[in-house]
SEPA-971493 format. One line per 8 residues: their letters; for each residue x negated, y, z negated of N, C-alpha, C. Coordinates in nm, 3 decimals, always signed. Atoms other than C-alpha are relative to their C-alpha. Example, Ala and Ser with C-alpha at 12.3 -4.5 7.8 and 13.67 -1.06 7.14 Angstrom:
# SEPA-971493
AS	-0.089:-0.119:+0.000:-1.230:-0.450:-0.780:-0.090:+0.120:+0.000 | +0.082:-0.119:+0.006:-1.367:-0.106:-0.714:+0.077:+0.109:-0.073;
END
This chain:
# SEPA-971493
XXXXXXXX	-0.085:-0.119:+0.000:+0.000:+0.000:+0.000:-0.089:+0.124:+0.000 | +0.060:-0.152:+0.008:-0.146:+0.328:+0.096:+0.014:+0.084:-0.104 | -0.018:-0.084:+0.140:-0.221:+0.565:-0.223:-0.008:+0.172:+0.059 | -0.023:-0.152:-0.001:-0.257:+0.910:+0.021:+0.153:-0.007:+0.020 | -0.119:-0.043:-0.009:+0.066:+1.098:+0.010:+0.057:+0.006:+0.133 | +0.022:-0.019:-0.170:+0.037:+1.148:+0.402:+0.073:-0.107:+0.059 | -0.005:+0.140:-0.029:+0.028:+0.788:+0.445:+0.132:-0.106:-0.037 | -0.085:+0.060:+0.091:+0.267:+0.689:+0.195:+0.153:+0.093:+0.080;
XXXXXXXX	-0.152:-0.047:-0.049:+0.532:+0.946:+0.381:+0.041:-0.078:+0.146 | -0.036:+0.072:-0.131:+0.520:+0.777:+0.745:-0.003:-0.140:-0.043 | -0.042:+0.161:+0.032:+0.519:+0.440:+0.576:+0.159:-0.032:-0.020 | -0.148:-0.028:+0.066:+0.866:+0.565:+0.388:+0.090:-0.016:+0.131 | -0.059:-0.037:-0.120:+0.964:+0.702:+0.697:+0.075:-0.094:+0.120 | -0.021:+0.162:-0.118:+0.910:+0.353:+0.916:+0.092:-0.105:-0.086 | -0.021:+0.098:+0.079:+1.050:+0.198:+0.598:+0.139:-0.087:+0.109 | -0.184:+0.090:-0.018:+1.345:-0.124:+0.721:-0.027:-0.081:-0.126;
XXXXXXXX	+0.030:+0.067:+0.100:+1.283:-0.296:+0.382:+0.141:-0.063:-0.032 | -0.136:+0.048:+0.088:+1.663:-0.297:+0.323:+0.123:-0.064:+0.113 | -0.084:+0.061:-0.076:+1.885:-0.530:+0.510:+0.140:+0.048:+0.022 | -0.161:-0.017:-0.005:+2.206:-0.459:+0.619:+0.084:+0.122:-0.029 | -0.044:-0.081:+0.084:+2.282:-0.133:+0.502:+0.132:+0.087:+0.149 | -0.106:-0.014:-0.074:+2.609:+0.004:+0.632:-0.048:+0.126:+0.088 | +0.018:-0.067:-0.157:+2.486:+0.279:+0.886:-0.115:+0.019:+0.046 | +0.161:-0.003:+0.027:+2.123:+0.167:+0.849:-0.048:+0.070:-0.096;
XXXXXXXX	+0.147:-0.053:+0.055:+1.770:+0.287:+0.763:+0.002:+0.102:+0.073 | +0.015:-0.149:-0.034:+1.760:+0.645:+0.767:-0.055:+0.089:-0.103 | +0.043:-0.040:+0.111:+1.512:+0.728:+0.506:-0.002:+0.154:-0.003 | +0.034:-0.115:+0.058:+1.507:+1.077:+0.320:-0.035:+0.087:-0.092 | +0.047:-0.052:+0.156:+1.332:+1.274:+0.100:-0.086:+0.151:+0.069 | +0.079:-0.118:-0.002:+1.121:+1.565:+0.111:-0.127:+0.046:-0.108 | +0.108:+0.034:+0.182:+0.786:+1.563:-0.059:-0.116:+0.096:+0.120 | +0.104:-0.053:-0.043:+0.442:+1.744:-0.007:-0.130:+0.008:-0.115;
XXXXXXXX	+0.050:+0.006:+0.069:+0.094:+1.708:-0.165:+0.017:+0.180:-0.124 | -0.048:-0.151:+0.124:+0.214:+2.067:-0.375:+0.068:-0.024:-0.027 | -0.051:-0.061:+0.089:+0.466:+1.993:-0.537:-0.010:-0.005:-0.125 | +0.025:-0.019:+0.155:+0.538:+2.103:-0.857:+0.150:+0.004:-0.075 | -0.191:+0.044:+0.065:+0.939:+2.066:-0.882:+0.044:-0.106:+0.096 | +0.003:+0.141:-0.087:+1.016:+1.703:-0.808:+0.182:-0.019:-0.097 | -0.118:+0.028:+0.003:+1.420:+1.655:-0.772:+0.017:-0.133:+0.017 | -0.123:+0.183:-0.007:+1.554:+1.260:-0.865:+0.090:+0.043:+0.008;
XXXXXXXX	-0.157:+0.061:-0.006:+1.849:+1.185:-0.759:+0.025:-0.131:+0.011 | -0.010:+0.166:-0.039:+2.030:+0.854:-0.665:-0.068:-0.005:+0.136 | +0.050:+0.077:-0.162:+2.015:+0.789:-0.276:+0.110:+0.061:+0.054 | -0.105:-0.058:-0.064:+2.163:+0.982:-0.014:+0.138:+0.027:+0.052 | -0.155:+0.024:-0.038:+2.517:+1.015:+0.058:+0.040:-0.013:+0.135 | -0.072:-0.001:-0.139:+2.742:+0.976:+0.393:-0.036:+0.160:+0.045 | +0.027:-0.128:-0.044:+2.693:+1.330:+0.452:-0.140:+0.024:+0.020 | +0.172:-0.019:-0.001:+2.328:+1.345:+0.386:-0.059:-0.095:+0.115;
XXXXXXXX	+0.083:+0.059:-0.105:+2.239:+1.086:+0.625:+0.075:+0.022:+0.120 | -0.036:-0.047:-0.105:+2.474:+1.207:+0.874:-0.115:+0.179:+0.057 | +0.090:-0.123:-0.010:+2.236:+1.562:+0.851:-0.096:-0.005:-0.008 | +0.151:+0.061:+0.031:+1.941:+1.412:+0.787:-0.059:+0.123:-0.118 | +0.026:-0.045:+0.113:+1.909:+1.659:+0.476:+0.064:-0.025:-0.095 | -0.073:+0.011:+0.117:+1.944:+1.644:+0.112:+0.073:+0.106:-0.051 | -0.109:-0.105:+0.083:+2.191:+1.844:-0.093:+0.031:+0.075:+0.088 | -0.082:-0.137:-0.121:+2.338:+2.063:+0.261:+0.144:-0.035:-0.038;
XXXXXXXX	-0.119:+0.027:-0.018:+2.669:+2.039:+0.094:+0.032:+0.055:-0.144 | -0.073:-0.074:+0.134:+2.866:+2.189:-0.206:-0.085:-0.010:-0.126 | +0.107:+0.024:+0.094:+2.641:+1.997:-0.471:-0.141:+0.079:+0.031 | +0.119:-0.081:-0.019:+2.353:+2.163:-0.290:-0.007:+0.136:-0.044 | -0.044:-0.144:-0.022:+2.488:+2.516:-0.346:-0.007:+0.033:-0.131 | -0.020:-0.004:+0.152:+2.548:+2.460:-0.741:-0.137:-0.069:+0.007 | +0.166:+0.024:+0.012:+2.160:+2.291:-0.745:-0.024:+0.139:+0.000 | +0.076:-0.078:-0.026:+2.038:+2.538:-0.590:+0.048:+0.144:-0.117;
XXXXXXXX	-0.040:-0.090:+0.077:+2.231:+2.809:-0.829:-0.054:-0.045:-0.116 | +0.062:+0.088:+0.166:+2.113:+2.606:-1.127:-0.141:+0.043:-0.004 | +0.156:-0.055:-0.021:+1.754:+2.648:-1.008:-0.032:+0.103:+0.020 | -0.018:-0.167:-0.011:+1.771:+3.013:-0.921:-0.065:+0.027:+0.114 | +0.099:-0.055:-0.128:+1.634:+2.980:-0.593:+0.120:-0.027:+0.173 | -0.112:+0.062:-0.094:+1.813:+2.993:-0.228:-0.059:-0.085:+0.066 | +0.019:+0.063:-0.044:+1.825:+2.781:+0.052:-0.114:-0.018:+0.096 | +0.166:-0.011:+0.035:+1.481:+2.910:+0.179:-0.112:-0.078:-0.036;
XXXXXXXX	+0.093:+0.062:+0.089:+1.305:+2.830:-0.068:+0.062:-0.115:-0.060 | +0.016:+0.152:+0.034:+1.455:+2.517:-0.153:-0.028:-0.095:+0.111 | +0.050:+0.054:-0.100:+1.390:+2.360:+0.169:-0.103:+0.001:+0.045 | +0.101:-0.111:-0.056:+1.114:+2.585:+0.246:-0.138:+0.006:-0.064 | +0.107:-0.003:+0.077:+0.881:+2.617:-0.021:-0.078:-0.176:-0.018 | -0.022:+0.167:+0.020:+0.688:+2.270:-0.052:-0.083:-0.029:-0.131 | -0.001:+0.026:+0.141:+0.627:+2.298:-0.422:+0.122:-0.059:-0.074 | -0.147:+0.105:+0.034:+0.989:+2.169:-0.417:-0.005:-0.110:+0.004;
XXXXXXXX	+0.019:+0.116:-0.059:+1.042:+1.792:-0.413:+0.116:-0.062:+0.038 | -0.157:+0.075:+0.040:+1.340:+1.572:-0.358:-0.034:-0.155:+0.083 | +0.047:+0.110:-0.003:+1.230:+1.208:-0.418:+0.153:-0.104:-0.040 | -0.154:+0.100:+0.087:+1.608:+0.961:-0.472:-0.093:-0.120:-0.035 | +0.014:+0.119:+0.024:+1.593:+0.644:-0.627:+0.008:-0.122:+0.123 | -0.008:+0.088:-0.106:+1.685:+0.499:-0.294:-0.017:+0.101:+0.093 | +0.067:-0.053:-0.082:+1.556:+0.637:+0.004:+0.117:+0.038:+0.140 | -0.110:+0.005:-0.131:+1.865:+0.579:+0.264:+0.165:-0.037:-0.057;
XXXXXXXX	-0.153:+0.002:+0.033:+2.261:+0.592:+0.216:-0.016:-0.157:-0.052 | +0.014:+0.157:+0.024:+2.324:+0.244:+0.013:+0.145:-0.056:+0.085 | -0.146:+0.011:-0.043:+2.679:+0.232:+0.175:+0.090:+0.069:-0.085 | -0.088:-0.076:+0.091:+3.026:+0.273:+0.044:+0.003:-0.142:-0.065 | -0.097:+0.098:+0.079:+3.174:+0.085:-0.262:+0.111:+0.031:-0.034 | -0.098:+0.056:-0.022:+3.471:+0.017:-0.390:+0.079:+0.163:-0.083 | -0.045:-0.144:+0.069:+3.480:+0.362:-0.618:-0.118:+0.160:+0.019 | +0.090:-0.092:-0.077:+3.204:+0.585:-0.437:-0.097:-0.095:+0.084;
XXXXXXXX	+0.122:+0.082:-0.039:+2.903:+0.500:-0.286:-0.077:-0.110:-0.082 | +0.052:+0.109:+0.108:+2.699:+0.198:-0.393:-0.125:+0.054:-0.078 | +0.110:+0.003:+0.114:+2.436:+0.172:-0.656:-0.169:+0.027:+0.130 | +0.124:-0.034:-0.079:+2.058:+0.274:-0.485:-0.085:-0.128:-0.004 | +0.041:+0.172:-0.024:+1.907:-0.039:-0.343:-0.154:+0.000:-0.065 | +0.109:+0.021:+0.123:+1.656:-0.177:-0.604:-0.152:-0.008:+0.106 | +0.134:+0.026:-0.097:+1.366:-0.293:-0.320:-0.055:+0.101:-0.018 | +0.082:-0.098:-0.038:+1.331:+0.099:-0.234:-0.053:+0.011:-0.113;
XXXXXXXX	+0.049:-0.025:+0.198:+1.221:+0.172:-0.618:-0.145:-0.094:-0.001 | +0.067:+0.109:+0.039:+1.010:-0.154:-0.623:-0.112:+0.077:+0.133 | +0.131:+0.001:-0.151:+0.812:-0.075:-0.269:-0.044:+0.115:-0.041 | +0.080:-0.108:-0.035:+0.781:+0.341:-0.323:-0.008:+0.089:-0.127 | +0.018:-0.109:+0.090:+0.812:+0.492:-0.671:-0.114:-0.010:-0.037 | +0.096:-0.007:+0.083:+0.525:+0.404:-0.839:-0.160:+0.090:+0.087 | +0.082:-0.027:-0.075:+0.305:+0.473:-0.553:-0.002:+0.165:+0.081 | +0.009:-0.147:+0.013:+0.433:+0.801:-0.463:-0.004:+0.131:-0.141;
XXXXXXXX	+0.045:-0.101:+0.099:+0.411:+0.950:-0.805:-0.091:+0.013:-0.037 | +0.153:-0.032:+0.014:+0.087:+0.866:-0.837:-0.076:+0.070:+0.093 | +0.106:-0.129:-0.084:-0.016:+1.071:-0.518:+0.072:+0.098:-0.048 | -0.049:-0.151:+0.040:+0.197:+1.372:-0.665:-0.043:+0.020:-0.101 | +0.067:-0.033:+0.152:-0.035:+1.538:-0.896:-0.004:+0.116:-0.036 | -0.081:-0.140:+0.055:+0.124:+1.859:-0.953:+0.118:-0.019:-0.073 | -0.123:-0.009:+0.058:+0.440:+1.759:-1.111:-0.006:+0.064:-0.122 | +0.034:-0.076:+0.132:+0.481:+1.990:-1.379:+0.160:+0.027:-0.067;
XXXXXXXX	-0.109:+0.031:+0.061:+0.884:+1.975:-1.394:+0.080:-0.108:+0.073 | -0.090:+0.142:-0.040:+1.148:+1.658:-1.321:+0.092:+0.067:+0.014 | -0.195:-0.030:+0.065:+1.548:+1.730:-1.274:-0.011:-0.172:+0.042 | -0.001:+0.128:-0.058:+1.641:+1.397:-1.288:+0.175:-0.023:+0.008 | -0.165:+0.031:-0.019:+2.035:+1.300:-1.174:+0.032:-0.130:-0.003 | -0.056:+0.158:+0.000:+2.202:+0.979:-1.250:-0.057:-0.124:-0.058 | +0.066:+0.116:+0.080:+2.161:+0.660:-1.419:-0.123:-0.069:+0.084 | +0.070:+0.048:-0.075:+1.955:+0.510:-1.209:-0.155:+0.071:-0.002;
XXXXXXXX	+0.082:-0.071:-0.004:+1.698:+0.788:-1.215:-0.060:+0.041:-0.129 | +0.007:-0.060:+0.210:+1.724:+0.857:-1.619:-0.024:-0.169:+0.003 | +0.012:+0.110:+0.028:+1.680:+0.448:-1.606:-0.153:+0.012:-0.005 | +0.129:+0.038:-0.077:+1.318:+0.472:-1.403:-0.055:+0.087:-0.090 | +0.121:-0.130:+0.047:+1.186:+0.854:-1.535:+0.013:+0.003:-0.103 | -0.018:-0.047:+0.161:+1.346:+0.831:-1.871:+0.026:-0.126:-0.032 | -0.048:+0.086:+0.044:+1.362:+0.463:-2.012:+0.091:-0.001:-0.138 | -0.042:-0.003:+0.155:+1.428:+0.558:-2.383:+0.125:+0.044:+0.021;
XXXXXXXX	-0.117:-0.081:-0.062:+1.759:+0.738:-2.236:+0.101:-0.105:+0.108 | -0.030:+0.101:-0.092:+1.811:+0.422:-2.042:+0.185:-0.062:-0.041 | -0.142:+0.009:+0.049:+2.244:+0.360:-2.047:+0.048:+0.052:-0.062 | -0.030:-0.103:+0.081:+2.307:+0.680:-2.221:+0.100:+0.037:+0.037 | -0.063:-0.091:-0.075:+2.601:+0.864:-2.157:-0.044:+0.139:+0.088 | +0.073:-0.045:-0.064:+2.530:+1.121:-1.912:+0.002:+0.164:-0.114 | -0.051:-0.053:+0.089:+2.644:+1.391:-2.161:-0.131:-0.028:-0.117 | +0.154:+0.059:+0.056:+2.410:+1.217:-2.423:-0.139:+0.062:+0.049;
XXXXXXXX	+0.153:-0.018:-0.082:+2.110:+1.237:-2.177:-0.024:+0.074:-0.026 | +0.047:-0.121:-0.010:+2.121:+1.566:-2.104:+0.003:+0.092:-0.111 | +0.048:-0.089:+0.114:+2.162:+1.716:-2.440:-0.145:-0.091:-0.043 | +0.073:+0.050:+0.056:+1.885:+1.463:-2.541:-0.148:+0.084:+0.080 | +0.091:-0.031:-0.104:+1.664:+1.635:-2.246:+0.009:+0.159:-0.006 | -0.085:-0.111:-0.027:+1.820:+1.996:-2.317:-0.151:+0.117:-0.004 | +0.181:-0.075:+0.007:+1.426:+2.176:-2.404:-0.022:-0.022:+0.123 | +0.145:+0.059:-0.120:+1.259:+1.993:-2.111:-0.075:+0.002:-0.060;
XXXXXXXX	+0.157:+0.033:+0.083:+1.025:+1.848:-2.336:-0.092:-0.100:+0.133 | +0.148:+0.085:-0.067:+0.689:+1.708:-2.130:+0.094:+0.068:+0.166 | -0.013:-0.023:-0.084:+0.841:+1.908:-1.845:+0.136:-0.067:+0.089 | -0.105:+0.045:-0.058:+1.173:+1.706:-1.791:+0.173:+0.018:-0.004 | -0.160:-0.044:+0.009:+1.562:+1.787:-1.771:+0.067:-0.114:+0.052 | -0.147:+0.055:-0.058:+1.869:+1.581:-1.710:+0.085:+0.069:+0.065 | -0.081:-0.115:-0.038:+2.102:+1.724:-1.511:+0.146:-0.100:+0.010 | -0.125:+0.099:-0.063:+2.485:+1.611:-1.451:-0.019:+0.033:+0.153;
XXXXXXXX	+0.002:-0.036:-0.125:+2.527:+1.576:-1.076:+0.081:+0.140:+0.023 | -0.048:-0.103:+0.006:+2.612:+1.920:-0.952:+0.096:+0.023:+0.104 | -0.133:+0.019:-0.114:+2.895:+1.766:-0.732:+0.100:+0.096:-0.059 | -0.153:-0.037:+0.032:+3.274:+1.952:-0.738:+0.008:-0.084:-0.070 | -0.010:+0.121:+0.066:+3.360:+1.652:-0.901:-0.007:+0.004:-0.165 | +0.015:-0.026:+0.162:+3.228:+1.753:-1.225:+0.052:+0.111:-0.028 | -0.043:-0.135:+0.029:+3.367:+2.088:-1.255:+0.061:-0.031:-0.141 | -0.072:-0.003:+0.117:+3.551:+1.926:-1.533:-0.088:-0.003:-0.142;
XXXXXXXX	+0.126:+0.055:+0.132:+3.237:+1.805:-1.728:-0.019:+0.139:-0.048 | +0.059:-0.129:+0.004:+3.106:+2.133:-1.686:+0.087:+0.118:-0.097 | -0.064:-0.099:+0.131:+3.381:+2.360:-1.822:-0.004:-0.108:-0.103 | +0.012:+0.044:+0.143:+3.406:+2.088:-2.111:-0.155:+0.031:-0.102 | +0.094:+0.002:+0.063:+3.063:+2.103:-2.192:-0.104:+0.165:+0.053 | +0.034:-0.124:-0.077:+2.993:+2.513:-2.115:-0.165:+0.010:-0.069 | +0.172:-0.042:+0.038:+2.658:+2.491:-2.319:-0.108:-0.028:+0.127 | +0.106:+0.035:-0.076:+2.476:+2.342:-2.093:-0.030:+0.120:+0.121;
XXXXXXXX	+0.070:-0.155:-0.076:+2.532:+2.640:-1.813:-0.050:+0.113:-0.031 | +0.025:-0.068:+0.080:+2.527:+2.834:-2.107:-0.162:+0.031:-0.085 | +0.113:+0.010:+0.063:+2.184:+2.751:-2.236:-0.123:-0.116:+0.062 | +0.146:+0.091:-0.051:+2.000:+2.471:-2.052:-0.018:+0.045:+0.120 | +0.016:-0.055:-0.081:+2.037:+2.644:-1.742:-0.064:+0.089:+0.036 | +0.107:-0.089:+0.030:+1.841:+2.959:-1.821:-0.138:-0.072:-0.001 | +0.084:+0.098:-0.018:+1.613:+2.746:-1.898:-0.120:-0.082:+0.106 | +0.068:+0.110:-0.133:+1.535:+2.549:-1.598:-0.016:+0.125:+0.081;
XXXXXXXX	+0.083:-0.159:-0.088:+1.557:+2.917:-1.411:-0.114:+0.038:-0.043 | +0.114:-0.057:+0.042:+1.294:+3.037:-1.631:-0.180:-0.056:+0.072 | +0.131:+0.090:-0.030:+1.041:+2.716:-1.577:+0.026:-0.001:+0.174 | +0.026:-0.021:-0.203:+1.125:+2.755:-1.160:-0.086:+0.103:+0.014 | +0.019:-0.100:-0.043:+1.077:+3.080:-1.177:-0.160:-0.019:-0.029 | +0.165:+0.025:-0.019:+0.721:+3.066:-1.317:-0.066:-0.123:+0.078 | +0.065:+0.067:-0.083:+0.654:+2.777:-1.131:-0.022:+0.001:+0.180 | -0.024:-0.085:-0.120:+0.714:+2.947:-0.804:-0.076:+0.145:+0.007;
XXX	+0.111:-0.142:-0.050:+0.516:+3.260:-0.868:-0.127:-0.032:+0.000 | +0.173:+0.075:-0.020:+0.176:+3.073:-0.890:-0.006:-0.022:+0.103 | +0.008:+0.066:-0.155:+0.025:+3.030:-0.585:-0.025:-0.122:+0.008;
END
C-alpha cells in the first residue's frame, strides 16, 4: 500500500474494492498534503455521487455556516479535508441510505491518516466515524457524543449531521449552536489565517 498521499489518492480514486454497489464505484473525498481541517463523515449520498461533490446540498450550506467559511473556501482552500468512512454511495436501505461499506475503512483509513500530517482539527459526523476517530464514544447517543466532544479536546468535535432533518435536534438542543459552534468558528478561523 502506498504511504505518499499522491499515491494513496489515485489508488482511492481507481479503488473497485466494493462489489455490487447500487450505482457503483464512484469514489469521493477531497484531501491534500495541507490539510489542517479534516471533515468525517459517513459515505456519500445519492446526490453526492450524482455531482461528484461532497456536501453541494442543504447539509452543505449549514456545514459550511457552522464552520464560518463559504463555498470558496470550503472547496477551495486545501487545508480543508473531507475524508467519509466509505468512499462511494453504499446504496439505499430500507430507512435511508446503507451503513458505509466496512472494506473501504479496512483498505484506506489508516493509511491516509498517516500521510496527513497537519491535522490539527477533526469534525467527525455519525456513528460510524465517532466508532473509528473516537472509540471511547463508540455507540453513544449522538447527543451524548457531542456534548462529550463539546471543548474539542486534542483538536476534535462531534457534530450532529447538519442535514434539514435535524432541525428538530437542533432547536431541542440550542446549546450546541449556542456555544459549541463559536467554537469550531474560532479554531477555523485561526486555522485558516496561517499560511
Amino acid at each position: 500500500m502506498p504511504d505518499d498521499l499522491a499515491a494513496l489518492m489515485a489508488s482511492m480514486r481507481a479503488c473497485r474494492i466494493c462489489d455490487g454497489l447500487e450505482l457503483g464505484p464512484n469514489p469521493i473525498f477531497q484531501l491534500d498534503p495541507a490539510v489542517r481541517i479534516l471533515i468525517v463523515g459517513q459515505a456519500p449520498g445519492r446526490i453526492t455521487h450524482g455531482k461528484n461533490r461532497p456536501f453541494d446540498d442543504p447539509s452543505g450550506v449549514r456545514l459550511r455556516a457552522w464552520l464560518g467559511v463559504d463555498e470558496a473556501t470550503f472547496y477551495g482552500d486545501p487545508r480543508i479535508g473531507l475524508f467519509p468512512m466509505g468512499l462511494c454511495f453504499p446504496g439505499s436501505g430500507t430507512s435511508g441510505d446503507k451503513p458505509p461499506r466496512a472494506e473501504c475503512a479496512v483498505a484506506w483509513r489508516r493509511p491516509v491518516m498517516a500521510a496527513l500530517k497537519d491535522v490539527q482539527l477533526t469534525l467527525v459526523l455519525g456513528q460510524y466515524a465517532i466508532a473509528w476517530h473516537l472509540p471511547a464514544l463508540k455507540g453513544m447517543a449522538v447527543t451524548e457524543a457531542v456534548k462529550r466532544s463539546s471543548e474539542g479536546q486534542d483538536g476534535v468535535f462531534v457534530l450532529p449531521h447538519p442535514s434539514p432533518r435535524n432541525n428538530r435536534w437542533l432547536k431541542i438542543n440550542d446549546w450546541f449552536e449556542a456555544d459549541v459552534i463559536p467554537r469550531i468558528q474560532s479554531t477555523v478561523s485561526e486555522l485558516l489565517k496561517e499560511p
